[in-house]
C-alpha positions in Angstrom: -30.8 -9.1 -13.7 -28.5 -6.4 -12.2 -27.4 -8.3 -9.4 -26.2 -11.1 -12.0 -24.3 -8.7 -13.8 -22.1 -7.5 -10.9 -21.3 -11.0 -9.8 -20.7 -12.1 -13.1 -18.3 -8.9 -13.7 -17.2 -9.8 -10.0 -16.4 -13.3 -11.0 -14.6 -12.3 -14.2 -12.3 -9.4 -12.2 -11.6 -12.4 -9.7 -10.1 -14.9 -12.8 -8.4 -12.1 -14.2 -7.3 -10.3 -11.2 -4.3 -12.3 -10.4 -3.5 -13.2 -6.6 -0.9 -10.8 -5.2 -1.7 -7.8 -6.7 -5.3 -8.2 -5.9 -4.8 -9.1 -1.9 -3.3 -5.9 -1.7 -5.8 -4.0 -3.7 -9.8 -2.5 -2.9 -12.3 -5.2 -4.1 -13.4 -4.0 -7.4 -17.3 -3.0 -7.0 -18.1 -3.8 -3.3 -16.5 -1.3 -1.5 -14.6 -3.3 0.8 -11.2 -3.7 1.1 -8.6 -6.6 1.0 -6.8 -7.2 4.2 -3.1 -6.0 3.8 -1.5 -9.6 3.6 2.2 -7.1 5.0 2.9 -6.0 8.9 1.5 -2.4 9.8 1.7 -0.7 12.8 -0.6 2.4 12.2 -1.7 3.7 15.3 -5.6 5.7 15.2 -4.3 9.0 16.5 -2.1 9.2 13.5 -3.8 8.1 11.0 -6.8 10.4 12.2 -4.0 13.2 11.4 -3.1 12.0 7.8 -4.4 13.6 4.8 -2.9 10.7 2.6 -4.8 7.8 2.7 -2.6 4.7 3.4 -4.2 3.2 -0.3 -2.6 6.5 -1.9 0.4 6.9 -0.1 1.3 2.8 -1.2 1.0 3.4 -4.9 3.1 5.8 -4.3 5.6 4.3 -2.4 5.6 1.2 -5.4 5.8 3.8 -8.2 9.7 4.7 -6.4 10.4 1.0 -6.0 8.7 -1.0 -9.0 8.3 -4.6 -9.0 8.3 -4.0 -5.3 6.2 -6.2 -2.7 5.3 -4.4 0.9 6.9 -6.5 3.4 5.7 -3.9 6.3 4.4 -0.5 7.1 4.5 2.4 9.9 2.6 5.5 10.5 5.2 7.2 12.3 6.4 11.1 13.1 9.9 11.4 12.3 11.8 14.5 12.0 8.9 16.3 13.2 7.1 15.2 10.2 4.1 12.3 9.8 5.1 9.5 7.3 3.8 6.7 5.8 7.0 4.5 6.0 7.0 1.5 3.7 9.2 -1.5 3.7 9.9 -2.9 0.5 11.3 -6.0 -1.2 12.2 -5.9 -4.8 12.4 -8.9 -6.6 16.4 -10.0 -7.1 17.5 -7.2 -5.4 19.0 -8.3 -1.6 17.5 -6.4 1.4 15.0 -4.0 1.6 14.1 -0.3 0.1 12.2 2.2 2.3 10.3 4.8 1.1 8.9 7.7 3.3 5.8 9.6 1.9 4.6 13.0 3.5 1.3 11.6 5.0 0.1 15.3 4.8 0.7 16.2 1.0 1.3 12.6 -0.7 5.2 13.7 -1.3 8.3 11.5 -1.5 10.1 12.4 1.9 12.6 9.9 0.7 13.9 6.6 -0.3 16.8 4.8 1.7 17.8 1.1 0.4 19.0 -0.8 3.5 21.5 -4.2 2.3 20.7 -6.2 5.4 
């Protein structure tokens, strides 16, 4: 009985989920996560040093660029600091806006949008 419960509420979040958004998201009640459908280069000796998950760190990366798709993302020490760097598109809006969060507290280091 339980088990057809959480693949029916499974089944239901899947029909309602919409594709994009939920590629990029945590499957709802399984635990396991979505591939990232963007490029990432995050290499394990940084991201063993980061307190901000890479989940956390792209809400809030999307919350300074809304509407905003990930097109790629780095893990990367710059200015002496470890960032989660974010490349994204926003929809009507030509080239691409970065935005650096602080991979140690979850802060904005800042937002740069780059016209290519």
């Amino acid at each position: 009985m339980t088990t057809n419960r959480i693949a029916l509420g499974l089944a239901t979040a899947l029909l309602l989920g919409g594709g994009t958004v939920a590629a990029q998201q945590p499957a709802a009640d399984t635990g396991h996560k979505a591939a990232p459908t963007y490029k990432r280069e995050v290499p394990d000796s940084l991201r063993a040093q980061a307190k901000v998950s890479e989940d956390s760190a792209r809400g809030l990366a999307l919350a300074r660029a809304p509407g905003g798709t990930v097109q790629a993302l780095e893990l990367e020490r710059e200015h002496g600091k470890l960032i989660w760097s974010f490349d994204i598109k926003i929809a009507g809006k030509p080239g691409i806006t970065e935005v650096n969060v602080n991979a140690l507290d979850g802060s904005i280091a800042g937002v740069e949008h780059e016209a290519h």
